[in-house]
PyMOL CGO cylinders between C-alpha atoms (Angstrom):
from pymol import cmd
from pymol.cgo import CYLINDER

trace = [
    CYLINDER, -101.20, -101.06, 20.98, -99.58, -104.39, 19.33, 0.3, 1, 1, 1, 1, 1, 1,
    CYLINDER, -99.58, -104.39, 19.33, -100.41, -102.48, 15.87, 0.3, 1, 1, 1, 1, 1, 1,
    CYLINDER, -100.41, -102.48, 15.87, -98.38, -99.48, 16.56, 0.3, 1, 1, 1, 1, 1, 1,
    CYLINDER, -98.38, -99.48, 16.56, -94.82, -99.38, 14.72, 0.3, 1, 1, 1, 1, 1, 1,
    CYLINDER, -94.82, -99.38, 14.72, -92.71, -98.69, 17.22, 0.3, 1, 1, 1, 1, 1, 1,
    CYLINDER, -92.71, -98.69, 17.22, -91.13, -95.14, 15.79, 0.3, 1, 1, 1, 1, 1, 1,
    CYLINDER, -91.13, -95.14, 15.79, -87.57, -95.92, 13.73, 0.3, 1, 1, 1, 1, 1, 1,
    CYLINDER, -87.57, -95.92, 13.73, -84.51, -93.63, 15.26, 0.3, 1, 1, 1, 1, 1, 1,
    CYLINDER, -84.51, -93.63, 15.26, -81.77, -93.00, 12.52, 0.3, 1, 1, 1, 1, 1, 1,
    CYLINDER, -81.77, -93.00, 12.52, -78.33, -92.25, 13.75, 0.3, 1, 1, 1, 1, 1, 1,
    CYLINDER, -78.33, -92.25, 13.75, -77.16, -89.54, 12.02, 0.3, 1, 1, 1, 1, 1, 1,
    CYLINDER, -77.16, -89.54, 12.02, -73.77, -89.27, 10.30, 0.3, 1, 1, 1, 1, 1, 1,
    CYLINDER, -73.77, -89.27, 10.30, -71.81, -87.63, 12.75, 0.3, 1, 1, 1, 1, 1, 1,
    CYLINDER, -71.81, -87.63, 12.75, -72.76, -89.94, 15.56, 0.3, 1, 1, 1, 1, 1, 1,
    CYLINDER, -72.76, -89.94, 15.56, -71.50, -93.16, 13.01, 0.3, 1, 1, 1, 1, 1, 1,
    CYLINDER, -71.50, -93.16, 13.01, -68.12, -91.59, 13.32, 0.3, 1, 1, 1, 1, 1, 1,
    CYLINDER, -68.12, -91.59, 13.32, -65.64, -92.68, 15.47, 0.3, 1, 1, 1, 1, 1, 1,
    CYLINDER, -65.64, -92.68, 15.47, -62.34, -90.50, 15.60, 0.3, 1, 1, 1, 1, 1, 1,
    CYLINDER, -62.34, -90.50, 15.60, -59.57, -91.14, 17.43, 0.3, 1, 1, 1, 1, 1, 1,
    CYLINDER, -59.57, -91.14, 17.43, -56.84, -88.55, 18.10, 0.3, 1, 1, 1, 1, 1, 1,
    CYLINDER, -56.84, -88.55, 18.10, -53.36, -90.02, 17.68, 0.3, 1, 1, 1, 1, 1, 1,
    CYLINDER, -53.36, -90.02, 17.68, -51.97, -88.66, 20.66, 0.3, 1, 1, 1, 1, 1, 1,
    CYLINDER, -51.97, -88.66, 20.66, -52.87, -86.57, 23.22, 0.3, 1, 1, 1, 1, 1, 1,
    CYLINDER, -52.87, -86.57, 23.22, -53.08, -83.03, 22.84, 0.3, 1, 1, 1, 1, 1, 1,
    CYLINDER, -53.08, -83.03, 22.84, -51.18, -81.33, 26.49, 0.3, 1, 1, 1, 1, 1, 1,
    CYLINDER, -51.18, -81.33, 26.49, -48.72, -84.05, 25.89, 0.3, 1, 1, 1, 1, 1, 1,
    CYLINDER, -48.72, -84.05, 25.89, -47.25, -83.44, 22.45, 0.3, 1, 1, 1, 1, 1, 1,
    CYLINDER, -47.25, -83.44, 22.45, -47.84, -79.66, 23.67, 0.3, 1, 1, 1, 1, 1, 1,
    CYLINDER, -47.84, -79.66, 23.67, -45.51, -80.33, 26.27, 0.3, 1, 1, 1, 1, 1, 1,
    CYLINDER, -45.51, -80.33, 26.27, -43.21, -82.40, 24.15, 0.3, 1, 1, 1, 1, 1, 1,
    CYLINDER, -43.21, -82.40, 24.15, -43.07, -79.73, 21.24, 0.3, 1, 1, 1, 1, 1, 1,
    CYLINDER, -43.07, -79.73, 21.24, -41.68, -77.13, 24.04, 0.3, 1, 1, 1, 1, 1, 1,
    CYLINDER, -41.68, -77.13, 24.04, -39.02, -79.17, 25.27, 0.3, 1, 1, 1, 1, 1, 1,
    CYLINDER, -39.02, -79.17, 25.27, -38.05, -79.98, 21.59, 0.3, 1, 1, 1, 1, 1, 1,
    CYLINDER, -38.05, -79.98, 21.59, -38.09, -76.09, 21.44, 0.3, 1, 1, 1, 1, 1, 1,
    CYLINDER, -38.09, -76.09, 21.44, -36.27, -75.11, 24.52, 0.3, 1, 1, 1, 1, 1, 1,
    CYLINDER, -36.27, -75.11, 24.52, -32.65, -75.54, 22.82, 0.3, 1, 1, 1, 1, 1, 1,
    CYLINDER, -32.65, -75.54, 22.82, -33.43, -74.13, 19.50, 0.3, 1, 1, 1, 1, 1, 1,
    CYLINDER, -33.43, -74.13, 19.50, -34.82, -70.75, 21.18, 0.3, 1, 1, 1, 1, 1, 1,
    CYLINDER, -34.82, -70.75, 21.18, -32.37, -70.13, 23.81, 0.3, 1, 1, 1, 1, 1, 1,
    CYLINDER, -32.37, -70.13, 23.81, -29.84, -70.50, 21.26, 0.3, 1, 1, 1, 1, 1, 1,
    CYLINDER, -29.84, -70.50, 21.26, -31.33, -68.14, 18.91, 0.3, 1, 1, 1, 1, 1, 1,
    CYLINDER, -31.33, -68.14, 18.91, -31.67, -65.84, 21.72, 0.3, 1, 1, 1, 1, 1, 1,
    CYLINDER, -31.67, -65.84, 21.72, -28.02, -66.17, 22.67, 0.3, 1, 1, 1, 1, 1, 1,
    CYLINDER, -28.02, -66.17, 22.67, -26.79, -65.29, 19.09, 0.3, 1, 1, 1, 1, 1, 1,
    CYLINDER, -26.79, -65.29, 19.09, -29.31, -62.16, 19.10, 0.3, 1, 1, 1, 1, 1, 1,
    CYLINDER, -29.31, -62.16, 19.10, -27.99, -61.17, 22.47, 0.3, 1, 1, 1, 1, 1, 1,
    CYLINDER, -27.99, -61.17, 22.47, -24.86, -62.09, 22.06, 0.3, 1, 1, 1, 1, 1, 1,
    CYLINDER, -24.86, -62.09, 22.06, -23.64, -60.47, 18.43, 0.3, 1, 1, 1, 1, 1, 1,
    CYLINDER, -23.64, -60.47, 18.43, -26.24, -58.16, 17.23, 0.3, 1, 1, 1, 1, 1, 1,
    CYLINDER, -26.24, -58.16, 17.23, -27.02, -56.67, 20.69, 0.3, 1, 1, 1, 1, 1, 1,
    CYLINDER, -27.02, -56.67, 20.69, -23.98, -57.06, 22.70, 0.3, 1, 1, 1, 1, 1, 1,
    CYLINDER, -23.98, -57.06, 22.70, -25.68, -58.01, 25.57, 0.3, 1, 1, 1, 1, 1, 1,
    CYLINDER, -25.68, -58.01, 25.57, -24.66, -60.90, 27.99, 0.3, 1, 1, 1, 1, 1, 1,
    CYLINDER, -24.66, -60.90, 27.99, -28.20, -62.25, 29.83, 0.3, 1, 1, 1, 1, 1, 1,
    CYLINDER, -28.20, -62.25, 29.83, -27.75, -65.43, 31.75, 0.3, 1, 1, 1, 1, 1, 1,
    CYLINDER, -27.75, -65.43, 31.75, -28.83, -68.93, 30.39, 0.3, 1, 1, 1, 1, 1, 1,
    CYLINDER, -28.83, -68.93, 30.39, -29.60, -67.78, 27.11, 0.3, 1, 1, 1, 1, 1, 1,
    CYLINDER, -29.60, -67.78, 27.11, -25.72, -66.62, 25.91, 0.3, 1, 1, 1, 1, 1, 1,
    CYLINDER, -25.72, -66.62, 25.91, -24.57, -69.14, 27.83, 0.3, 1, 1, 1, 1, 1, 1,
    CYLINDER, -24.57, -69.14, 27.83, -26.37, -71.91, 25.69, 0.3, 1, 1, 1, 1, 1, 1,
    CYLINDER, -26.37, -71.91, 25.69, -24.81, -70.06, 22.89, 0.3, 1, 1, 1, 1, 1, 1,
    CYLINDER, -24.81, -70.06, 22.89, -21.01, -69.83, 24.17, 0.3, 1, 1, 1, 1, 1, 1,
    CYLINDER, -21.01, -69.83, 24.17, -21.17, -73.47, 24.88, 0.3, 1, 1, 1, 1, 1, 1,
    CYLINDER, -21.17, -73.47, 24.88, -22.85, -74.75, 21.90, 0.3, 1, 1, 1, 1, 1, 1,
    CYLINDER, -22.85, -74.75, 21.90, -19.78, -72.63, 20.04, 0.3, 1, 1, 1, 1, 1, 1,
    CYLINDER, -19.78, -72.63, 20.04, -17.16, -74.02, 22.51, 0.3, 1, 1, 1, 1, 1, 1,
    CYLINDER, -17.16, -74.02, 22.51, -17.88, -77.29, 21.24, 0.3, 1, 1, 1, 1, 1, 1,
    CYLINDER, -17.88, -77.29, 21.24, -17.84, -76.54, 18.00, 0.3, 1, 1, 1, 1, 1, 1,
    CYLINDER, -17.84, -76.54, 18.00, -14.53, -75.32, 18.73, 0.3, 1, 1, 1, 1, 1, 1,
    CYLINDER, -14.53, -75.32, 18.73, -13.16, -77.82, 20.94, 0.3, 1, 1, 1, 1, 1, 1,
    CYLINDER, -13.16, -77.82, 20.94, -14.55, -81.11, 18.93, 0.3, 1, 1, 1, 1, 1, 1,
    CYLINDER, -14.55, -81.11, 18.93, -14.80, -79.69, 15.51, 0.3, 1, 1, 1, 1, 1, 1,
    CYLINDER, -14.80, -79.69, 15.51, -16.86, -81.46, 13.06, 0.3, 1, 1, 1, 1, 1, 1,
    CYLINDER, -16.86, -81.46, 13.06, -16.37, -85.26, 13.75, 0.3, 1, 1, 1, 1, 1, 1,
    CYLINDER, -16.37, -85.26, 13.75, -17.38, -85.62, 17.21, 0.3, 1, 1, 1, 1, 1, 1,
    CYLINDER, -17.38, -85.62, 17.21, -20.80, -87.08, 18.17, 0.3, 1, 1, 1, 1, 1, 1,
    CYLINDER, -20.80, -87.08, 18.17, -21.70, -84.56, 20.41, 0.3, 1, 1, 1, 1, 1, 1,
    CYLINDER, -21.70, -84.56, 20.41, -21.53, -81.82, 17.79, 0.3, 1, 1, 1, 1, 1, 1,
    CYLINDER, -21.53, -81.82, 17.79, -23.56, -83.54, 16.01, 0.3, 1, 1, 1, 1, 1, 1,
    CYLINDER, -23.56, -83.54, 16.01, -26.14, -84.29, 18.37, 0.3, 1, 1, 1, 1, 1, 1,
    CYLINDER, -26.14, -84.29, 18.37, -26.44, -80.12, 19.09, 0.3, 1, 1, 1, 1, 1, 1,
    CYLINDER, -26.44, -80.12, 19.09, -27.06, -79.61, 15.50, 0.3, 1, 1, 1, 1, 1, 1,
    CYLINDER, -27.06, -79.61, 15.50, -29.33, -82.34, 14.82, 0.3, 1, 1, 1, 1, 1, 1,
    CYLINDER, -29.33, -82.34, 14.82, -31.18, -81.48, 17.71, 0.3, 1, 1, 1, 1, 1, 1,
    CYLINDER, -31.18, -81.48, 17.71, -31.22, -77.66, 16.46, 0.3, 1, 1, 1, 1, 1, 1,
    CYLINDER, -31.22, -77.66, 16.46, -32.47, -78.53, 13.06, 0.3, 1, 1, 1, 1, 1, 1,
    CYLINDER, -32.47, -78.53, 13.06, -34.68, -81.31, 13.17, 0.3, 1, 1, 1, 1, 1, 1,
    CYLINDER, -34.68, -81.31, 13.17, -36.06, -80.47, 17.01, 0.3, 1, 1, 1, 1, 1, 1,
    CYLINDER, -36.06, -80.47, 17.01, -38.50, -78.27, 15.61, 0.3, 1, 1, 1, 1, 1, 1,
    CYLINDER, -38.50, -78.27, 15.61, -39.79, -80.11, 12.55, 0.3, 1, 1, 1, 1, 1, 1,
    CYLINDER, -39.79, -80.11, 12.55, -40.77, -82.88, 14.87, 0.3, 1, 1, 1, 1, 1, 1,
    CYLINDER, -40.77, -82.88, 14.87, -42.16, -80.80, 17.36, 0.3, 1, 1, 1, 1, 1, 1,
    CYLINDER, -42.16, -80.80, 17.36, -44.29, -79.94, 14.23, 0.3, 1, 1, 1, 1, 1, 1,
    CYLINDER, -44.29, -79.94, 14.23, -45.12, -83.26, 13.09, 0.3, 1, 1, 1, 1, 1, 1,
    CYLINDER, -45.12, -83.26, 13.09, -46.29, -84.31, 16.56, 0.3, 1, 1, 1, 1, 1, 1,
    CYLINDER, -46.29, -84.31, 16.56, -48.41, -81.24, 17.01, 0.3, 1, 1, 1, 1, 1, 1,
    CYLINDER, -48.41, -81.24, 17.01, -50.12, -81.71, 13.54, 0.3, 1, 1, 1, 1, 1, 1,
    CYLINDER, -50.12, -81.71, 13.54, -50.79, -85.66, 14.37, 0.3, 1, 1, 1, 1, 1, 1,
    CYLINDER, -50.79, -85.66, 14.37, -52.39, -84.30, 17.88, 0.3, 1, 1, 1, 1, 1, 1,
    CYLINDER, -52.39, -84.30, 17.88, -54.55, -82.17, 15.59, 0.3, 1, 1, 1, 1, 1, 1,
    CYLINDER, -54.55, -82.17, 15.59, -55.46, -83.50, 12.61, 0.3, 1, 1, 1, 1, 1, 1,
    CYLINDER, -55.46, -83.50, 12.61, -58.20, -86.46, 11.99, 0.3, 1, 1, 1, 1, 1, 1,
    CYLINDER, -58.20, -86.46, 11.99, -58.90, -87.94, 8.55, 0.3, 1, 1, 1, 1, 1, 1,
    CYLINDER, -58.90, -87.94, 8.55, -61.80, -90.66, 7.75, 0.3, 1, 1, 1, 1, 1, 1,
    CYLINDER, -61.80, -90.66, 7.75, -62.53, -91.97, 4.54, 0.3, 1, 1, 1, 1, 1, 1,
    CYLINDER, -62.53, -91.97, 4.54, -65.42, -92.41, 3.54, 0.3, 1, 1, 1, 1, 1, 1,
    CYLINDER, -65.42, -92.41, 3.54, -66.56, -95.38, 1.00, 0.3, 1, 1, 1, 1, 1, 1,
    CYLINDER, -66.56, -95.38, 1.00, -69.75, -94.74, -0.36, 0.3, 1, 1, 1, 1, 1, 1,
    CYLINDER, -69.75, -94.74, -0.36, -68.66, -91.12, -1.69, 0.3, 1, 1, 1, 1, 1, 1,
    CYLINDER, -68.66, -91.12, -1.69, -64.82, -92.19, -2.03, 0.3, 1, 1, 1, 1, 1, 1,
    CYLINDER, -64.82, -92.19, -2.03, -63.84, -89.85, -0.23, 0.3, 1, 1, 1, 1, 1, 1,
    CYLINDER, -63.84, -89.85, -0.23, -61.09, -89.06, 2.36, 0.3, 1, 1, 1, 1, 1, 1,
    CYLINDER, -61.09, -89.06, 2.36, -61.89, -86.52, 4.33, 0.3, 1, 1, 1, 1, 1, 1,
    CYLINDER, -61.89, -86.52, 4.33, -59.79, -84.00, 7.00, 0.3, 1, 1, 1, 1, 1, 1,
    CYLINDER, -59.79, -84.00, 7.00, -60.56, -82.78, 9.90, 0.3, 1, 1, 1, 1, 1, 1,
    CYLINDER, -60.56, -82.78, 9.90, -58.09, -80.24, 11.91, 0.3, 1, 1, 1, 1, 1, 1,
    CYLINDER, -58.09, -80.24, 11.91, -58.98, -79.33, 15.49, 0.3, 1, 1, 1, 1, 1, 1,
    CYLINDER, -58.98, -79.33, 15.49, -58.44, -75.46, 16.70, 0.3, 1, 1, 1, 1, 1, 1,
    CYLINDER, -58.44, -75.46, 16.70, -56.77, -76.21, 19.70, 0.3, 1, 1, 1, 1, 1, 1,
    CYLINDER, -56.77, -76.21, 19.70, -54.80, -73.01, 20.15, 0.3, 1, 1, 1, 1, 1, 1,
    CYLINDER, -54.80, -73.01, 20.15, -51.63, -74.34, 22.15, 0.3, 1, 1, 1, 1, 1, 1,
    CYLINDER, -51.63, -74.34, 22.15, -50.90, -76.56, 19.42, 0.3, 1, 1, 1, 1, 1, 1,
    CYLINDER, -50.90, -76.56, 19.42, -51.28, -73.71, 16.95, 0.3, 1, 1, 1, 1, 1, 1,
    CYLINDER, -51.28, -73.71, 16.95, -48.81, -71.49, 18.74, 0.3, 1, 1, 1, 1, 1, 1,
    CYLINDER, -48.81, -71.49, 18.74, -46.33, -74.30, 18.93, 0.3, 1, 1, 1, 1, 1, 1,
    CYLINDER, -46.33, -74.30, 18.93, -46.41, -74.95, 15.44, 0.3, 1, 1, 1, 1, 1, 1,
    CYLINDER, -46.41, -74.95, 15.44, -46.05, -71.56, 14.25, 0.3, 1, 1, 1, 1, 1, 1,
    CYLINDER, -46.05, -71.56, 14.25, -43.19, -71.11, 16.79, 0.3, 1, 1, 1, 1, 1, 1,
    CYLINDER, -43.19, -71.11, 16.79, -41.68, -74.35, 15.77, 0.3, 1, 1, 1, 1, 1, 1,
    CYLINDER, -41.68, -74.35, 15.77, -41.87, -72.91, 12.18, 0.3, 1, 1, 1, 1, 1, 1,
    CYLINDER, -41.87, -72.91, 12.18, -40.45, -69.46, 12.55, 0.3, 1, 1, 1, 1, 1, 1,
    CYLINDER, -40.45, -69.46, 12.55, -37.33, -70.95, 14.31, 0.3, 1, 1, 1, 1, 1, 1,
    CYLINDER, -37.33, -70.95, 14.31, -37.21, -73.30, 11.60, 0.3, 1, 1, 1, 1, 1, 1,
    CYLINDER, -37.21, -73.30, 11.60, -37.30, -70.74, 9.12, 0.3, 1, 1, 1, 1, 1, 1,
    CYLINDER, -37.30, -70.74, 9.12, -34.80, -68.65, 10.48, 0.3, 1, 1, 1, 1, 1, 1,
    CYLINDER, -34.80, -68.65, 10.48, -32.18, -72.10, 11.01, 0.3, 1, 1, 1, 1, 1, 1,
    CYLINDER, -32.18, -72.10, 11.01, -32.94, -72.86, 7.22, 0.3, 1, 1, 1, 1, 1, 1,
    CYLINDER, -32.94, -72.86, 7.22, -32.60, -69.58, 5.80, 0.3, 1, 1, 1, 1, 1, 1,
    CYLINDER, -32.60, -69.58, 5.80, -28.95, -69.01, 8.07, 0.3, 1, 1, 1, 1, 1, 1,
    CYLINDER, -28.95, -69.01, 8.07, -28.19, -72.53, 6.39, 0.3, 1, 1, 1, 1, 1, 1,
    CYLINDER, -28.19, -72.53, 6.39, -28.95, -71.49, 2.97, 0.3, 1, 1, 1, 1, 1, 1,
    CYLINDER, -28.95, -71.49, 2.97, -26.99, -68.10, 3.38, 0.3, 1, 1, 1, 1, 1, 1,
    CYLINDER, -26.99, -68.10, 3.38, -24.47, -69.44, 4.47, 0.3, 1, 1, 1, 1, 1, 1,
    CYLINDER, -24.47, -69.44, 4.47, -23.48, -71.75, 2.30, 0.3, 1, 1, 1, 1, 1, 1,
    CYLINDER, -23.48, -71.75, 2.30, -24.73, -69.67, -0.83, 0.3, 1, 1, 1, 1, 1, 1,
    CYLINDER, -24.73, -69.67, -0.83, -22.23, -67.03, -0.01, 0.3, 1, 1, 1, 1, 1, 1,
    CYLINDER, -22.23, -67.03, -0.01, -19.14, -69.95, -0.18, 0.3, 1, 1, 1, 1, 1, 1,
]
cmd.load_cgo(trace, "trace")
């Protein structure tokens, strides 16, 4: 018995690796949502509101007060600013924090290598594409708009 080698376990690769996700994945969910909340509703209002005539509750009401502000303050005020900021760059950060939640990279020396991972974690998917259509639809209203001037 005291000849025997006792039998040599090698960890394998994928058991050596250590990933951490930057942050946690129901939470920038969550966060991504609320960052969308304003965004959407006042999309919805200016559907609602000019193409379909239609007045529906909260969401042509976020609409007639984001443009009674406009209005009222006009360019220079804060709060104006604060709406559109939070209309334009909401949903790229709800982006970027959903992307961090998924997303792992490791580099690896011996090959040189760095190496990305993404995670299918479907809520984050759908908030990302969401994120991106409003986007999308704020940049190309931007770009229209101030093409046609």
């Amino acid at each position: 018995m005291k000849n025997i080698n006792p039998p040599k376990i090698e960890v394998p690769h994928h058991q050596q690796e250590f990933r951490v996700a930057l942050l946690n994945t129901r939470k920038s969910t969550a966060f991504g949502i609320v960052l969308l909340v304003l965004p959407f509703l006042f999309l919805s209002g200016v559907v609602l509101n000019h193409y379909l005539q239609i007045e529906f509750g909260i969401f042509t009401s976020v609409y007639l007060w984001i443009s009674e502000l406009d209005h009222q303050y006009g360019d220079n005020h804060w709060l104006n600013w604060a709406v559109r900021i939070l209309l334009t760059v909401g949903p790229l950060l709800a982006i970027l924090i959903n992307l961090l939640t998924i997303t792992h990279c490791r580099y690896e020396k011996l090959a040189k290598e760095l190496v990305f991972a993404v995670k299918l974690r479907w809520q984050n998917w759908f908030v990302i594409m969401l994120c991106g259509l409003v986007f999308t639809v704020f940049a190309c209203y931007l770009l229209i708009e101030n093409l046609s001037l």
